[in-house]
N, C-alpha and C positions, 0 to 999 in steps of 0.2 A: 016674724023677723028672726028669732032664737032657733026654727027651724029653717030658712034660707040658710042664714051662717054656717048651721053644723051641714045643710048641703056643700057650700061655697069649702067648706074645711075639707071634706072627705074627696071633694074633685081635685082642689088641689093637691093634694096626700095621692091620687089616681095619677093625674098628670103627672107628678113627679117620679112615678114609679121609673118609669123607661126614660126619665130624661137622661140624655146622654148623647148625642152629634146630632150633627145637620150635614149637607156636603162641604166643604171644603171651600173658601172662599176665593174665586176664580178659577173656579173648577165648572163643569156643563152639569148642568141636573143629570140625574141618573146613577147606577151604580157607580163610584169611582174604580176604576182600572189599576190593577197590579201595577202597572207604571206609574198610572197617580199617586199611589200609597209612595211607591219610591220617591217619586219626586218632592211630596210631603215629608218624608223623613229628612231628605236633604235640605229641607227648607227650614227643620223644626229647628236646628242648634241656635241659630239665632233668640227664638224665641224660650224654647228650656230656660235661656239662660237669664233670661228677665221673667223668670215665674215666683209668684208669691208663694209658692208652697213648700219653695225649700227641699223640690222634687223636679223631675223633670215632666211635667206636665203641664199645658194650660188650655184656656176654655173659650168658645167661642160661641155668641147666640141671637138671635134673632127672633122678636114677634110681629111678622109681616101682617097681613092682610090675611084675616083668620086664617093662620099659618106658624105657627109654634115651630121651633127649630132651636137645635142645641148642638154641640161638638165638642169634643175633646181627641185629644195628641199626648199618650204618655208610651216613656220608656217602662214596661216592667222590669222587675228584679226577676225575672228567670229567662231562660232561654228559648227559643221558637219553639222547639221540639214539645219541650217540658208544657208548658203551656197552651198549645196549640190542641194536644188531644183531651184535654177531658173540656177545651171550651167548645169544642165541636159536637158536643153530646148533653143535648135538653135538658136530661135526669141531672147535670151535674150542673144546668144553669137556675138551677129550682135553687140550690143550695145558695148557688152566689144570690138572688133576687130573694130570698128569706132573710138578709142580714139587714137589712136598712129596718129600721122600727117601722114603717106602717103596713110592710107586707104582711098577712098571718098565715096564707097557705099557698100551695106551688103544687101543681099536679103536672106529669109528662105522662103523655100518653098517645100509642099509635092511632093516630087520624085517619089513615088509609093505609094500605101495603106499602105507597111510596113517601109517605111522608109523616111527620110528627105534630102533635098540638102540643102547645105550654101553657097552661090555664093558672092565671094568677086570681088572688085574690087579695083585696086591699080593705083595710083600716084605719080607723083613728091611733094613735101611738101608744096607747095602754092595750093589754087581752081585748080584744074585739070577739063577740060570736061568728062564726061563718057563715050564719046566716042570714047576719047584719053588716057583709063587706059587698065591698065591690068584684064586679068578677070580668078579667079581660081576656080571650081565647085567642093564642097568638097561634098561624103556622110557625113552624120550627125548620128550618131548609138549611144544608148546609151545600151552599151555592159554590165554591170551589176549595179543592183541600189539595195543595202540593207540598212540596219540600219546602216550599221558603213562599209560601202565601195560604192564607186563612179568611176566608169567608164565608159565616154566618146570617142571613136572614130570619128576621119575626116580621110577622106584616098580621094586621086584625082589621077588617074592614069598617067596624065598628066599635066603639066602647059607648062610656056614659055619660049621662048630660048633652048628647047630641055630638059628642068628639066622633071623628072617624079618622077612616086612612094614616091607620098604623104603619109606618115602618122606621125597622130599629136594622141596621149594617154596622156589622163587626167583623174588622179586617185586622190581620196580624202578619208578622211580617219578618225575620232577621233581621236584627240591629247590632253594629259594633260591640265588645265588649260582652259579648255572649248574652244579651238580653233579647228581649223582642218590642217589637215598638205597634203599639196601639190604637187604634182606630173607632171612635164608636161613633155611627151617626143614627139619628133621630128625628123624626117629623111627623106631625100629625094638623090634622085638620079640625078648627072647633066650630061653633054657632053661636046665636045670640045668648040662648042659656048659660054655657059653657060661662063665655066670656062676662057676662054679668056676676055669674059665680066665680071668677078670678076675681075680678073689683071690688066685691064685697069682700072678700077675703084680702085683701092687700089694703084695704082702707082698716079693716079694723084688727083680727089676730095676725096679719100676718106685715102691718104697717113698720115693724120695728127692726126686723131682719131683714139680714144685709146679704150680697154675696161677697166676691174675694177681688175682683176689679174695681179697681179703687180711678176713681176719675173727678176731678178738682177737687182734691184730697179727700175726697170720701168714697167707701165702698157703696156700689151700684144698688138699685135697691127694686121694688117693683116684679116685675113676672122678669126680668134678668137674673134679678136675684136668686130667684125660684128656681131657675133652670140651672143656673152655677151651682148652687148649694146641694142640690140634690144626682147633677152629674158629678159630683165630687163624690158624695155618696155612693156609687154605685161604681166607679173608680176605684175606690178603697175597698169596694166588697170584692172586686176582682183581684185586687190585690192579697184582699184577708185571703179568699179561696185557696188563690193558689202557693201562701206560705202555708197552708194547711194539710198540702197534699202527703207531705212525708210522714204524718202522723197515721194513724194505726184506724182506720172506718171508723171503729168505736169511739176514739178520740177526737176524730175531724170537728164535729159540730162544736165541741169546746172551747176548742183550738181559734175556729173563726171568729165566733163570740168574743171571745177573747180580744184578737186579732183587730177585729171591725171596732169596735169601741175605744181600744188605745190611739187607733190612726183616728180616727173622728173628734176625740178629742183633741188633736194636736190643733184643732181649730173651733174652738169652743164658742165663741164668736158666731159665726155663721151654723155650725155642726150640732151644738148640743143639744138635747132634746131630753134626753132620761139620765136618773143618777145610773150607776153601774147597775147596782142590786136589781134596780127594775128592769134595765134590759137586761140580764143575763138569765134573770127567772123566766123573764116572759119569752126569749127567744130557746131559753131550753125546752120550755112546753110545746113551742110551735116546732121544731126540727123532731121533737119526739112526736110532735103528732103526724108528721110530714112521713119522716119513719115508718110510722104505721100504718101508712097505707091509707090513711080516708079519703074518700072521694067524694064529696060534698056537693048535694044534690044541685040541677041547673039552676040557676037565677040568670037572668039575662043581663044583659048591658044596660038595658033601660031602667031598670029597676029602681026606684026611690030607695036611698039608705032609711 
């Protein structure tokens, strides 16, 4: 049993890595369309403005028929331009996907002459060894890059515990007010293992926390919660990043650190997980080991933690 759970722990800590959209709700499956992004933006003021977070942001999800699905809608605090190029480059999305506590390592690396891999690797929320995490091999595509739209793809045909059919779409866009307005969607496919190690994990460590939709006056709870709590998450690391850029390479990782821990606590409730001291140590180890280049020998998807 004490070895199912720490499985049921480490899948969900994996699943949460990429949570972040699904398509759009009255939208056709498939990529959304530079027009759909518009039309979404035109749609969001209404809803910004009934957001719990005191930001213009809010969250939307789904767990279909072994079918996971997540989304968010936020304005950043910077401009299209600003923003737009260091998220269309792999090496700089290692940095943002290192700041959530259960990530430990991030590798960018040429796949082929025309395209890129991003190979993450996941943990429990304290120092994990590397060679006790999980490891997901995402391709890296950047699907369309203009003056006033931003599309990124990850897709991995497989991860662990039987999950597959990765795909992670991040669309950007101009928005009033010299900001840009955001887009991330997310979907994956799980199995019976999968799903049984969600329920064990939601009946007993993970039975208490909540996400940020509050529905007959309680916040939502369950694998919603999961998917809120951790798309928020990954929200704020794009955020941390990109307040981060002005500072000096050598500075950056401080900066984020920093950066990601003051926004996550602004919702201590759903978000907290380590006092400061432990995440600051443990993600300074990991960005300086990221730094140095290790490349951390194959473990497959399937692999037992």
């Amino acid at each position: 049993m004490r070895h199912f759970k720490s499985i049921s722990y480490l899948l969900l800590l994996f699943l949460s890595l990429t949570a972040a959209a699904a398509v759009a709700p009255g939208e056709p499956a498939g990529d959304p369309s530079r027009e759909s992004l518009r039309s979404a933006y035109q749609r969001s003021a209404a809803r910004f403005a009934k957001s719990p977070f005191g930001q213009p942001i809010y969250l939307e999800t789904d767990d279909g028929d072994r079918q996971l699905t997540g989304h968010a809608y936020a304005l950043l605090s910077h401009p299209f331009a600003e923003a737009a190029k260091p998220l269309s480059e792999a090496a700089q999305w290692c940095d943002i996907l290192l700041l959530p506590f259960n990530t430990k390592h991030c590798v960018a690396a040429t796949d082929t002459p025309d395209r890129l891999a991003l190979t993450i690797f996941v943990g429990r929320k304290y120092t994990t060894p590397l060679d006790k995490t999980q490891r997901l091999d995402f391709r890296f595509q950047v699907a369309s890059r203009a003056d006033d739209y931003l599309k990124v793809l990850l897709t991995a045909p497989e991860g662990p515990f039987g999950t597959r059919n990765y795909r992670v779409v991040m669309e950007l866009m101009p928005a009033e007010g010299g900001r840009a307005f955001l887009h991330l969607s997310y979907s994956y496919a799980y199995g019976t293992l999968a799903r049984a190690a969600m329920q064990a994990y939601l009946s007993t460590i993970g039975a208490h926390k909540v996400g940020f939709t509050v529905e007959g006056g309680e916040p939502v709870r369950g694998m919603r919660g999961v998917m809120e709590r951790n798309t928020m998450r990954y929200y704020l690391a794009i955020e941390s990043y990109l307040r981060a850029q002005k500072a000096t390479p050598a500075e950056r990782p401080a900066r984020m650190i920093d950066a990601w821990f003051d926004a996550v606590e602004r919702y201590p409730r759903q978000l907290h997980e380590l006092e400061r001291s432990e995440y600051v140590s443990m993600k300074r180890a990991e960005f300086d080991r990221m730094r140095g280049g290790v490349s951390p020998a194959r473990r497959t998807a399937s692999s037992s933690p």
